[in-house]
KEKE-3310 file (N, C-alpha, C; in steps of 0.2 Angstrom, whole numbers, plus 5000, padded with zeros to 4 digits):
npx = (5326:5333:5342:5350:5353:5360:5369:5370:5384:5387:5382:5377:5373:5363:5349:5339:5348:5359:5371:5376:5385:5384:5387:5388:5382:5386:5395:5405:5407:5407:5395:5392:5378:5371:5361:5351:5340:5325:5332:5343:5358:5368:5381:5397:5410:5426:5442:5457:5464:5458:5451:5435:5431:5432:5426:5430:5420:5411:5405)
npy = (6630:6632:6639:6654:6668:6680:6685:6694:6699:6711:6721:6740:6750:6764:6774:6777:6779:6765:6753:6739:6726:6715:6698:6691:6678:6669:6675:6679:6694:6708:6719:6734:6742:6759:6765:6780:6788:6791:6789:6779:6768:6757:6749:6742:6735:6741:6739:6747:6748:6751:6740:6726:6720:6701:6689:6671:6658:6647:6631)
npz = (5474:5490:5493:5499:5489:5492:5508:5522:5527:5535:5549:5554:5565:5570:5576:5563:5554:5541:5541:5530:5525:5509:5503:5486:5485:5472:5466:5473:5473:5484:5492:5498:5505:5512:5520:5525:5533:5522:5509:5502:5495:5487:5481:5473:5486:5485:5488:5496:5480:5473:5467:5466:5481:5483:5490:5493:5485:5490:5486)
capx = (5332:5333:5346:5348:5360:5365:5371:5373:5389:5391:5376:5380:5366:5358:5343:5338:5355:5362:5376:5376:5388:5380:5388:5385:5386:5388:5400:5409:5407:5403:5392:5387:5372:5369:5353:5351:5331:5323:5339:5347:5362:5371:5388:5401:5416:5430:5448:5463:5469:5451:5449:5431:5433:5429:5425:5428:5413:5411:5398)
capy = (6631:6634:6643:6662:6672:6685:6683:6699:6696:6715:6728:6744:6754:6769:6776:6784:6775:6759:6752:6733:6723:6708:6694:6688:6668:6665:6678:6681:6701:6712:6726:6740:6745:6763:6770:6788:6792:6789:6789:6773:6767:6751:6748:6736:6736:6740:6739:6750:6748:6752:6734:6725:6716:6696:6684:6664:6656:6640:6628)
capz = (5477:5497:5496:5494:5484:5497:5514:5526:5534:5542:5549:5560:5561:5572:5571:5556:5546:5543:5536:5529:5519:5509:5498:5483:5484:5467:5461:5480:5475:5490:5490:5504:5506:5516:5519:5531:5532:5517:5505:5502:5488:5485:5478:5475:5490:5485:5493:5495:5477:5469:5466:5469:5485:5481:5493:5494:5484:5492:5484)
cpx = (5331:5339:5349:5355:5362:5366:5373:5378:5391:5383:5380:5375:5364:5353:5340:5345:5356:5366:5376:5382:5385:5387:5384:5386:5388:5393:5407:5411:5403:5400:5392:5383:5373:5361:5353:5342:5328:5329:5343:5353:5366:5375:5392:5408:5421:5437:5451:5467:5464:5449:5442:5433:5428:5428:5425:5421:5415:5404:5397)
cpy = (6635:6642:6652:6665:6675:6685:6691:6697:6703:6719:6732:6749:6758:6769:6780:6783:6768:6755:6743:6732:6716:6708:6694:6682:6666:6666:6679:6688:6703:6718:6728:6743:6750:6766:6777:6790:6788:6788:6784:6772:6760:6752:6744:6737:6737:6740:6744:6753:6751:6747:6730:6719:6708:6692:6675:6663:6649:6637:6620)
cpz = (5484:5496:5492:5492:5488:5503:5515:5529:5536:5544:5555:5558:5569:5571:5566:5549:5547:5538:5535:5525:5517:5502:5493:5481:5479:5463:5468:5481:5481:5489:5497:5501:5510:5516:5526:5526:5525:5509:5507:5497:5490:5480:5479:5481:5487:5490:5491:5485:5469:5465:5470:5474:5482:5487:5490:5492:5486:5489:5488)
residu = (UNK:UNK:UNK:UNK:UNK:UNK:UNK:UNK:UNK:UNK:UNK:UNK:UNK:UNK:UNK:UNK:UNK:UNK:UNK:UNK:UNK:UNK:UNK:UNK:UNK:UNK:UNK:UNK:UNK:UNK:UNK:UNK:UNK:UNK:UNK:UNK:UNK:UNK:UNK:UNK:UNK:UNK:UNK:UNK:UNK:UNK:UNK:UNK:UNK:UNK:UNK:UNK:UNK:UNK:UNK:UNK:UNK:UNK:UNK)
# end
């Protein structure tokens, strides 16, 4: 299989932090990513209503 499970669709980043959001292609949850220096964490996005944000899976 070519094709990879997570797609970045955001990055905002400094030096020394950076902020990503990736896909999940199969399930269309979001996660963010942060990292600041050596300390990083990953979670799922949520919206406004403390629902996990989904995206559109297209196959």
């Amino acid at each position: 299989m070519d094709k990879k499970r997570f797609e970045k669709i955001y990055y905002q980043g400094t030096l020394g932090t950076m902020t990503e959001i990736w896909v999940d292609r199969e399930t269309g949850v979001n996660y963010v990513f942060h990292r600041a220096g050596y300390a990083g964490g990953l979670t799922p996005l949520l919206d406004r209503d403390g629902k996990v944000v989904v995206s559109p899976v297209y196959r």
